[in-house]
N, C-alpha and C positions, 0 to 999 in steps of 0.2 A: 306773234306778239307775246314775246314773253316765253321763256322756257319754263318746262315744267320744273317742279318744287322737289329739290333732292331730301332724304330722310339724313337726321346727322345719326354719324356712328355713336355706339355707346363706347365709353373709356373700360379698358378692361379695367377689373379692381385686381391688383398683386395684392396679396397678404403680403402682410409684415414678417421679417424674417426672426423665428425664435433662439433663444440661445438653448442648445442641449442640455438633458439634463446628464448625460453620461459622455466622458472624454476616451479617447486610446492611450492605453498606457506607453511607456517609453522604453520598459522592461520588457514587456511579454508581447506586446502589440493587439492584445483585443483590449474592444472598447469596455471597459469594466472600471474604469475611475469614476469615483466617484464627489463630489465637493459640497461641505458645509461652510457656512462660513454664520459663526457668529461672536457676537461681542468685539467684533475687529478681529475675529482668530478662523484662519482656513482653515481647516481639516480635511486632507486629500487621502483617498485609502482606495488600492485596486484590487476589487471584490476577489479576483484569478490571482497573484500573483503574493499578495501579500505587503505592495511599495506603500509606504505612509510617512504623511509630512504634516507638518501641521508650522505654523508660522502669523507672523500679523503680519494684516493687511491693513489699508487705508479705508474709510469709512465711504466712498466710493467706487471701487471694486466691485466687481458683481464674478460669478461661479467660471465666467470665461479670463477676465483677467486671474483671476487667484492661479487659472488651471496653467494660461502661459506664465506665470512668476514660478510655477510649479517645475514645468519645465526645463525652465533657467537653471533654477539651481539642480537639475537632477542633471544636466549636462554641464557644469561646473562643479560636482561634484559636491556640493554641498550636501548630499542625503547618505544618509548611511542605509545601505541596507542591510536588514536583518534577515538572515533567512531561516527559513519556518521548523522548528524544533517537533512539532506532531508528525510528520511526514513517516519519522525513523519509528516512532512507536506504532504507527500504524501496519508496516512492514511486519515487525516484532508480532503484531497481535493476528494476520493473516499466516503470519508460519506455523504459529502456534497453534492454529484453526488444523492447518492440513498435515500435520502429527497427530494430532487426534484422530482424524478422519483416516489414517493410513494404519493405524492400530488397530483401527476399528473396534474400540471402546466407546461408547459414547455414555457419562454421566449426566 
């Protein structure tokens, strides 16, 4: 008379999913972009490579839209990029190191 009393399942809890705070670049491919956005102005800049954009956004936007508008124009070409001017002096300044060392002088 009467079946026994089943226990009810718990519901799992999922967390909610976050938005990152670092994107992949389109240039280099590691993850090292990085997005500010303030005053309605993105500022995107990839720590590795040196890619930087900066543009207005709409005051609803958050660090994932800004990064896909980013995108856009980097494969429309709308970004120039500039490539890195310290790289040649640094060159410069490691030959100069091992001339000295081959003299073997050292002041």
């Amino acid at each position: 008379m009467g079946g026994r009393r089943r226990k009810r399942k718990q519901q799992l809890l999922r967390p909610k999913p976050k938005i990152p705070n670092t994107f992949e670049c389109p240039r280099c491919g590691k993850v090292a972009i990085t997005v500010e956005i303030k005053n309605g102005i993105a500022k995107i800049k990839c720590g590795n490579c040196g890619l930087e954009d900066q543009f207005e956004v709409p005051p609803i936007f958050d660090e994932a839209n800004a990064y896909g508008k980013f995108i856009d124009r980097y494969f429309e070409g709308k970004i120039e990029i500039k490539e890195k001017k310290n790289e040649g002096n640094e060159e410069n300044e490691t030959q100069g190191e091992s001339e000295e060392d081959n003299n073997g002088s050292i002041e």
